[in-house]
N, C-alpha and C positions, 0 to 999 in steps of 0.2 A: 629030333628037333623039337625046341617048344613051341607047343601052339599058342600064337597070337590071341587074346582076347581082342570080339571087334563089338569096340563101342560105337555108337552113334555121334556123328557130331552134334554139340550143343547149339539150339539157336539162341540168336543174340541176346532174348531177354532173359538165359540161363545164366549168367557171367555178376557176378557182383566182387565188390572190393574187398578183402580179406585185410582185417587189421594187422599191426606189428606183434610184434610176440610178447612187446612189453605191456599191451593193451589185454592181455590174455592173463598175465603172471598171478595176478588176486585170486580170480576162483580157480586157476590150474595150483597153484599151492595149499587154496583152502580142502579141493579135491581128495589131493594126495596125504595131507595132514592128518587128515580122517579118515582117510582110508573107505572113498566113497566114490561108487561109480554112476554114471549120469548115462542117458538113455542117446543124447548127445552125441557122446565120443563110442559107445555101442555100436549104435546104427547107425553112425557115419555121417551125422544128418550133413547137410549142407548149409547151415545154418550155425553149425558151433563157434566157428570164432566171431561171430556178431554177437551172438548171445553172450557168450563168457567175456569178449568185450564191453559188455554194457554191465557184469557181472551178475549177471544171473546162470540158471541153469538148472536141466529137468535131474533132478535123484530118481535112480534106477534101484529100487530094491530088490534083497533077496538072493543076491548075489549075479552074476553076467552070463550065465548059463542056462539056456533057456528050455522047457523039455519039448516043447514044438518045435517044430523045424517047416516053417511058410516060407516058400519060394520069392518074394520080395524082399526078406528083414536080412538085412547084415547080424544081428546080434547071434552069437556063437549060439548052436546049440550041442547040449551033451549032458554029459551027467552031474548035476546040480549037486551044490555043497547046501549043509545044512543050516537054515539061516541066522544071522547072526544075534543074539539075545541082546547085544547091547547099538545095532545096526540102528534103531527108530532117536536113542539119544546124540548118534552122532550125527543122524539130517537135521536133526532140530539144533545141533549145533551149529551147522551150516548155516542155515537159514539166520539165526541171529548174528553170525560172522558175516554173514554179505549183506545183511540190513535188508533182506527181502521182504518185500508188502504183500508179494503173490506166490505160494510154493506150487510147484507142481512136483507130486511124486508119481511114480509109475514102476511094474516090473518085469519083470520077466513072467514068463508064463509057468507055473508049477504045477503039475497035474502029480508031479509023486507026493506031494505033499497032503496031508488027510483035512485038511480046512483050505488047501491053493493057496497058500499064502494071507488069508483074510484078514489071520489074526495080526499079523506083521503089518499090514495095513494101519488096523488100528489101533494099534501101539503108538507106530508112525504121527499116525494123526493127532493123537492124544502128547505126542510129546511136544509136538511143533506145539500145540496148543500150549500148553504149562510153559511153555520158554518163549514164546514169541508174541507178536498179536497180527502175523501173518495171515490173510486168507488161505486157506488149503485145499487144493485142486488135484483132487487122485486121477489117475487114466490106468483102471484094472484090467484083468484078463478077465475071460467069461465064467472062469472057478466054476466048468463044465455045469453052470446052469444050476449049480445046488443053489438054492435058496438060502440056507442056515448060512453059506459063507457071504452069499451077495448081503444078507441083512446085517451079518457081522460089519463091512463095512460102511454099510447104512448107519446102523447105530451109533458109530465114532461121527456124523453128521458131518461130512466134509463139506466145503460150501460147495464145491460143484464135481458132481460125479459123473466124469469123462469115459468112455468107453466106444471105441470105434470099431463102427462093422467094415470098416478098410475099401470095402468093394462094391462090386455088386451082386447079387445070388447066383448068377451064371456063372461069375469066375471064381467060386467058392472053390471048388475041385481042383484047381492050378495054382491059387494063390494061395490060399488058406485050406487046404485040405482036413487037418484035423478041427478047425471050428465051423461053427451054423449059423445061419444066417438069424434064422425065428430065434433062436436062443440068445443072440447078442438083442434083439430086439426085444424081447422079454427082460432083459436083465435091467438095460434102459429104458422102459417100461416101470419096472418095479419099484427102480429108484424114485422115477420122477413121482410114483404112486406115494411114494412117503413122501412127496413136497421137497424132497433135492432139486435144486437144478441141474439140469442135465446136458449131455452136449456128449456131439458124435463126429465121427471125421471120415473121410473120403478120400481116397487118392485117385488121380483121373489118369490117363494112358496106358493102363493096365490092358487096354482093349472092349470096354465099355459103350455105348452108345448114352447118347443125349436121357433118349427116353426113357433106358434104364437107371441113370442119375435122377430125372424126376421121380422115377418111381420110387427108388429109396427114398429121397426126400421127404413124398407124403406118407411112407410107413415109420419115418420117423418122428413125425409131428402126427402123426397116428398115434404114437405112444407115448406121444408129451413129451420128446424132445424139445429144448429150446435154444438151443447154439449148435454151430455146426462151423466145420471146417473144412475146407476141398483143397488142395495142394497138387501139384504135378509127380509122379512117380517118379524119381531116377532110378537105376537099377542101381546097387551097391559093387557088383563087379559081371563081369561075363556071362556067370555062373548060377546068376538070380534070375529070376520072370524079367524077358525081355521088353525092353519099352515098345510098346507099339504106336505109340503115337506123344507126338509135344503138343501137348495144349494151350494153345494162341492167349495172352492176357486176354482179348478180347471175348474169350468162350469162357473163360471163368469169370469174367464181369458178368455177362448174361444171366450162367448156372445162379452167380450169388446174386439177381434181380427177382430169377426165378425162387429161389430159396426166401427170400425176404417175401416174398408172396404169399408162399403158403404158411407162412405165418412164426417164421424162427425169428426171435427176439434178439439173435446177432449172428452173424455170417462173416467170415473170414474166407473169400476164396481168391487164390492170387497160384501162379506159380510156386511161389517158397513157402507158399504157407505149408505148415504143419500142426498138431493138435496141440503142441506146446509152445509153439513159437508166437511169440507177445500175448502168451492168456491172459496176462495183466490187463493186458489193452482192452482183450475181448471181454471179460470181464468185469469192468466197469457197465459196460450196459446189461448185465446179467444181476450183478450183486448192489444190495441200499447203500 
């Protein structure tokens, strides 16, 4: 017999309206055209048909196969193809295809790779740049704390260098088992050390407490963070880190009162948020 996956029921403020499909067809053709996948339709966000509705959408580089495997991410993992030479021309062609003011790129995680992906980074960056007059907002992996690769994509100067510690230290070993906590903090550290803006993200129901969410907060404005984002966990299927809790609108208005205190220069925290979803918006109070 198969076994039932048991999900949790949604509360009411989980539910939003999903567009027509004809509201979707621009960026799902300009997607497929180029042969280009979004972090989006990877990890299942619950947010993709508002976004690609309003046409926009996060590029996922480096290909869909991830060499981590965190017990929260939908995004497949396994044995990575090798990345694509001419991959950085066709986001930048996206991006002037959909008239975007704000890109956000992101990848997968590569640790077989001998530079993690940096250099594809900033290719990436450098071509959006030549083709567009887009802002450009990267969300990397921790390119296991090397430095020569964290400064590789410092040097292509993206306006805002996103990288999120997901959690909190205590749930590192269940959620995130192959990354570190001080080392994602170091990396966003280093950036902001070169005068990047910077910005970090959070997911809340993992099983976290209050005081634990303060505490990241001020090791992030510890190391010059200046944007942050806290969003609700959903699990992606049965088989992912279990929700353990729904967090009330009401408790992420708090956290992001709390957050605006110690001193971050924009907070996004709601149920839907996510680290991509309306950066544009977040954005404006970050960038002249």
């Amino acid at each position: 017999m198969k076994k039932v996956e048991h999900r949790p029921r949604l509360p009411h403020w989980l539910t939003k309206r999903l567009p027509g499909p004809d509201e979707l067809s621009g960026v799902q053709d300009a997607l497929e055209r180029l042969e280009l996948a979004t972090v989006c339709r990877e990890a299942r966000c619950p947010n993709m048909c508002e976004c690609f509705a309003r046409g926009t959408a996060t590029f996922m580089i480096l290909g869909r196969n991830c060499s981590r495997n965190c017990s929260f991410c939908a995004v497949a993992a396994g044995a990575p193809e090798p990345p694509s030479p001419d991959e950085p021309q066709r986001v930048a062609g996206a991006v002037r295809e959909l008239g975007l003011r704000h890109a956000v790129i992101t990848s997968v995680t590569r640790d077989d790779l001998e530079d993690g992906g940096s250099g594809q980074f900033a290719r990436t960056i450098n071509a959006v740049r030549e083709q567009t007059d887009a802002a450009v907002e990267v969300l990397t992996p921790d390119f296991q704390g090397a430095g020569a690769d964290i400064d590789r994509v410092i040097a292509a100067r993206p306006d805002i260098y996103n990288h999120n510690v997901e959690t909190v230290p205590r749930l590192y070993g269940a959620v995130r088992p192959q990354a570190d906590y001080r080392r994602s903090l170091r990396l966003l550290g280093r950036a902001a050390a070169a005068g990047l803006v910077t910005k970090s993200g959070l997911m809340l129901g993992l099983g976290e407490t209050e005081t634990e969410i303060v505490a990241v907060m001020k090791d992030l404005r510890g190391i010059g963070c200046h944007a942050l984002t806290i969003g609700q966990y959903l699990a992606p299927s049965g088989t992912h880190h279990e929700v353990k809790e729904f967090v009330t609108p009401e408790a992420f208005s708090r956290i992001r009162e709390k957050a605006y205190g110690l001193g971050f220069a924009a907070v996004a925290s709601a149920p839907f948020v996510r680290s991509s979803y309306n950066a544009g918006m977040l954005a404006v109070k970050l960038l002249p």
